[in-house]
Every structure is written in C-alpha cells, then in structure tokens.
C-alpha positions as CSV (number, residue, x, y, z in Angstrom):
1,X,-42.9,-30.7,-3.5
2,X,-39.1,-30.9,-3.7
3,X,-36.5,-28.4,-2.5
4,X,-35.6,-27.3,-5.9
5,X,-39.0,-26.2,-6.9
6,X,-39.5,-24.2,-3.8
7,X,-35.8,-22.6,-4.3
8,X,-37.5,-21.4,-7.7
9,X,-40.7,-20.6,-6.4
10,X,-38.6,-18.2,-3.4
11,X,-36.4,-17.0,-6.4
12,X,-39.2,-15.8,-8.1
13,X,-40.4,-13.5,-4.9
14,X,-39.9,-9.7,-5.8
15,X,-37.7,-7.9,-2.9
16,X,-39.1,-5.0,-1.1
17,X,-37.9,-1.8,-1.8
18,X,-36.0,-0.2,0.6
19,X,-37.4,3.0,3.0
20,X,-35.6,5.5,4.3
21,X,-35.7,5.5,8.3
22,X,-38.1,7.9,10.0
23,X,-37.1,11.5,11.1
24,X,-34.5,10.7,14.7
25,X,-33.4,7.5,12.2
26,X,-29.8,9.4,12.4
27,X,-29.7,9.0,16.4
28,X,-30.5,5.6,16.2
29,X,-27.9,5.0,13.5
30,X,-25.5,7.5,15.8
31,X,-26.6,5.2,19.1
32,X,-25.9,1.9,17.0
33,X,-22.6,3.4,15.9
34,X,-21.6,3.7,19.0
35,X,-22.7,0.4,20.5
36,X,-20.6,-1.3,17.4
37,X,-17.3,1.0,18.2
38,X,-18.1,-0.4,21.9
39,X,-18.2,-3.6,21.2
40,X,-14.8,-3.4,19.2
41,X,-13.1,-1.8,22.1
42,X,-14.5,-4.8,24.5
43,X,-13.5,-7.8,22.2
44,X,-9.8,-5.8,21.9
45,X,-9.7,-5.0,25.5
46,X,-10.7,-8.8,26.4
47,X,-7.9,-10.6,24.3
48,X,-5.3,-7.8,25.4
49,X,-6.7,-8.7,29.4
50,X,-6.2,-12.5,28.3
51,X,-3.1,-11.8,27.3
52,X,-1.9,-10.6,30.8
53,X,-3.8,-13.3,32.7
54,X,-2.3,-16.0,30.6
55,X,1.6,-14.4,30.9
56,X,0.5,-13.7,34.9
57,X,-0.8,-17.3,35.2
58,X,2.5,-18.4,33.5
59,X,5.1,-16.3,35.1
60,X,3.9,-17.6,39.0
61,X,3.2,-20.6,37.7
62,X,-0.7,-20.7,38.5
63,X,-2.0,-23.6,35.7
64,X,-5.9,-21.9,35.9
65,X,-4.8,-18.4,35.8
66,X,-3.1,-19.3,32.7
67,X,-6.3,-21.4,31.0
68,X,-8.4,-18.8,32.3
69,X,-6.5,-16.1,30.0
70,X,-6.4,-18.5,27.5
71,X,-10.0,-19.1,27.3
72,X,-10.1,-15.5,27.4
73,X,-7.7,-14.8,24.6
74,X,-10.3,-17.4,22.5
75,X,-13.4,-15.8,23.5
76,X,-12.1,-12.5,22.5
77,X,-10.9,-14.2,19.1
78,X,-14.2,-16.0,18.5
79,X,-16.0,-13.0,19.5
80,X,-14.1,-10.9,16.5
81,X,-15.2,-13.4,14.3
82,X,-18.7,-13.4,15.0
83,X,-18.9,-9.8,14.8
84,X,-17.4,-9.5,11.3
85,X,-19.5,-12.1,10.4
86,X,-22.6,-10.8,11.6
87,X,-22.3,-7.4,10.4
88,X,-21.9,-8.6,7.2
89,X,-24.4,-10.9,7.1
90,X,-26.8,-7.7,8.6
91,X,-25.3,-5.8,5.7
92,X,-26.0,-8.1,3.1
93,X,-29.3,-8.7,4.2
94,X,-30.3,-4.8,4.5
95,X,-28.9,-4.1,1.2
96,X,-31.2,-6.8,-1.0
C-alpha cells in the first residue's frame, strides 16, 4: 500500500459534525480564556524581565547575568511563537 493511496483513502473519510458544548461549556470557555490571557501576560512579562536581567548583567558587567536574560529574552520569544502556532493549529483543527 503506498502513501498516496492511503492520502486518498483518509481524503475520502467524512468529518464529524461539530456539537455544541454541554450546559457550564461557557465557564470552561470563560476559565480557558483566562488561562490564554495568562499565558500572554507571562510570555510578555518574561521577555520584559529578560530584558532587565540582560541590561543588569551588562551594566555591572556580570557575563551570566547577562546570558541568563538573554536566554530569557529567547524563551519568552520562542514561547510567543509556539503559542500562536498552537492556537491556530487548535483552531484549525476544531473548525474541520
């Protein structure tokens, strides 16, 4: 069996229609709401927190205090990333 006839046999696959949540589905959504605004706040507050580290680490001429808010600055960045990515790839996916 090659890959192209099981990309056409998957094609072929109806998708699911979509159900509405259950009744309390709007304090999940209100909880997941708030988790993603959360999460924003972190990944800002983490490259903004890199950002003084690395200008600290700099200033008194401290080497690892200044790769530390580096590494910081580049988690935060990567983090961003991610996120967008992942929400919407989750969107994507929940939409059909």
């Amino acid at each position: 069996m090659s890959a192209h006839s099981v990309i056409d046999w998957l094609v072929q696959i109806p998708n699911p229609t979509p159900v509405p949540p259950p009744v309390g589905g709007d304090k999940i959504l209100g909880l997941l709401n708030n988790v993603k605004w959360g999460a924003g706040v972190a990944l800002i507050a983490g490259f903004f927190i890199g950002l003084i580290v690395w200008a600290g680490g700099r200033w008194v001429d401290h080497h690892r205090a200044g790769k530390v808010g580096v590494v910081m600055m580049l988690c935060a960045v990567a983090g961003a990333i991610l996120y967008g990515i992942g929400w919407s790839l989750i969107n994507s996916f929940a939409g059909g």
